[in-house]
N, C-alpha and C positions, 0 to 999 in steps of 0.2 A: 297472684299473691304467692309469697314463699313458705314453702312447707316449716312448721315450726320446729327449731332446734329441740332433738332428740337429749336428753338425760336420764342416766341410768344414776341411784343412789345403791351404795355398799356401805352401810353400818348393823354393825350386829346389836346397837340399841336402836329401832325405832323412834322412841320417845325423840333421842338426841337430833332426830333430823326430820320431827316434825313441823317444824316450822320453815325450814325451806322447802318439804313437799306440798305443802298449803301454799305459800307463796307462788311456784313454781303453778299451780293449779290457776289461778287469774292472771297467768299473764298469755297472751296471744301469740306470741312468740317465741315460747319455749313448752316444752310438754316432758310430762314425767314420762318416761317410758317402761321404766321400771325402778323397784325397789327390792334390794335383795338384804340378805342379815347373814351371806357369809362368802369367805375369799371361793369356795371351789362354786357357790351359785355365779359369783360374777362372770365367769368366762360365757357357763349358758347364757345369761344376761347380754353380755357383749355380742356375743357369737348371734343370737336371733333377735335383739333389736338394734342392733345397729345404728348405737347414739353416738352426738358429736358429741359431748362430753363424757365421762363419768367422774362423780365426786365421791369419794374413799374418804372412810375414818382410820386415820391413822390407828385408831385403838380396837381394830379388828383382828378378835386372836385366831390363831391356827394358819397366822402365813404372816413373814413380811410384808407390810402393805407397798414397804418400796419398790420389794421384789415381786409383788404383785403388778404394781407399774409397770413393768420393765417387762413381764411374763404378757401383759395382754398387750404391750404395743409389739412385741413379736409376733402377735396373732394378726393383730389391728391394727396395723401402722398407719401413723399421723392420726390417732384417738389423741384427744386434749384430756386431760385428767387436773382434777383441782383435788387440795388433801384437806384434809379438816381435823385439826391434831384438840387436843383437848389441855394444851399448855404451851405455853411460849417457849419453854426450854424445846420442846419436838419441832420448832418451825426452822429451821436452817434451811437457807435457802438453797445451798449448794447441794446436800444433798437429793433435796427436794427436787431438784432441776436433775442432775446428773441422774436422777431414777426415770426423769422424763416428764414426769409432771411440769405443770405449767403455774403451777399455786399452790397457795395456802392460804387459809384459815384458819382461827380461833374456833373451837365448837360453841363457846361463850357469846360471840359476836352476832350482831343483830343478824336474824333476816334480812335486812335489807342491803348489809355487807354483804353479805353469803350469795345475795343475787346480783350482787354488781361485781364478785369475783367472780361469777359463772359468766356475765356477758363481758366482762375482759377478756376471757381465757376465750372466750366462742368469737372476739372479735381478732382475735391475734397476739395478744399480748398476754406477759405474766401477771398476775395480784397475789402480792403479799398481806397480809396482815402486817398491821405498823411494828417496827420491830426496832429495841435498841438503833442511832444510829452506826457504831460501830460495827456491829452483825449485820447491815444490809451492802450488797455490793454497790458497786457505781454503775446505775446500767442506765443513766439516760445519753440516749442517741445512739444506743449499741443496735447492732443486729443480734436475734437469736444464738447464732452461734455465739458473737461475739459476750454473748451476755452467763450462756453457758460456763465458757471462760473463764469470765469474771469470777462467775458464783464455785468453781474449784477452786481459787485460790483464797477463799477463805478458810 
């Protein structure tokens, strides 16, 4: 049997991401590994438990969370990261991609979103949250990079 996919959560409310750690707690497949409430815990987090994921609130003060991305996949290269903004105006996919992240979420949107963008993003692919069609790029049948791409030139 396969050891279950590692996640690390980075919000500095709790509360907000109670319900994907509950979630996350029944399923066989996936295991919390840790929960942290700020940018300079996550590196320890990353650095001694060694998840394939981590999912960041975008509304984590005392760092950019983008620049947070971009700081632990220098450390961690090929870490999947998903973001979890708390309004639709913060979901831009390009930026979101170009930090390296692999997602987005609503913080609003059910649990059971929030765990079906954690096994996209741990199966290969990006999950957005539904987003105007105009703000989403065109990325079906693209590769990674090509999809990259895409999402700068919005």
């Amino acid at each position: 049997m396969r050891n279950p996919d590692r996640i690390v959560i980075v919000d500095n409310n709790p509360d907000s991401s109670a319900d994907l750690r509950a979630e996350l707690e029944t399923q066989p497949d996936l295991t919390l590994a840790a929960a942290v409430t700020c940018a300079s815990c996550s590196f320890a987090a990353v650095s001694k438990q060694k998840p394939d994921l981590v999912v960041i609130s975008l509304s984590l003060p005392g760092h950019r969370v983008l620049e947070l991305v971009k700081d632990l996949l220098v450390l961690h290269a090929g870490l999947k990261f998903l973001i979890v903004a708390s309004n639709d105006a913060e979901l831009e996919a390009g930026r979101v991609l170009r930090a390296g992240a692999h997602g987005c979420v609503l913080s609003s949107s059910s649990s059971a979103t929030k765990l079906e963008a954690v096994r996209q993003i741990l199966a290969g692919h990006h999950s957005f949250s539904p987003q105007p069609a105009h703000r989403q790029p065109a990325v079906s049948g693209l590769s990674p990079l090509d999809w990259v791409h895409a999402a700068t030139a919005l």
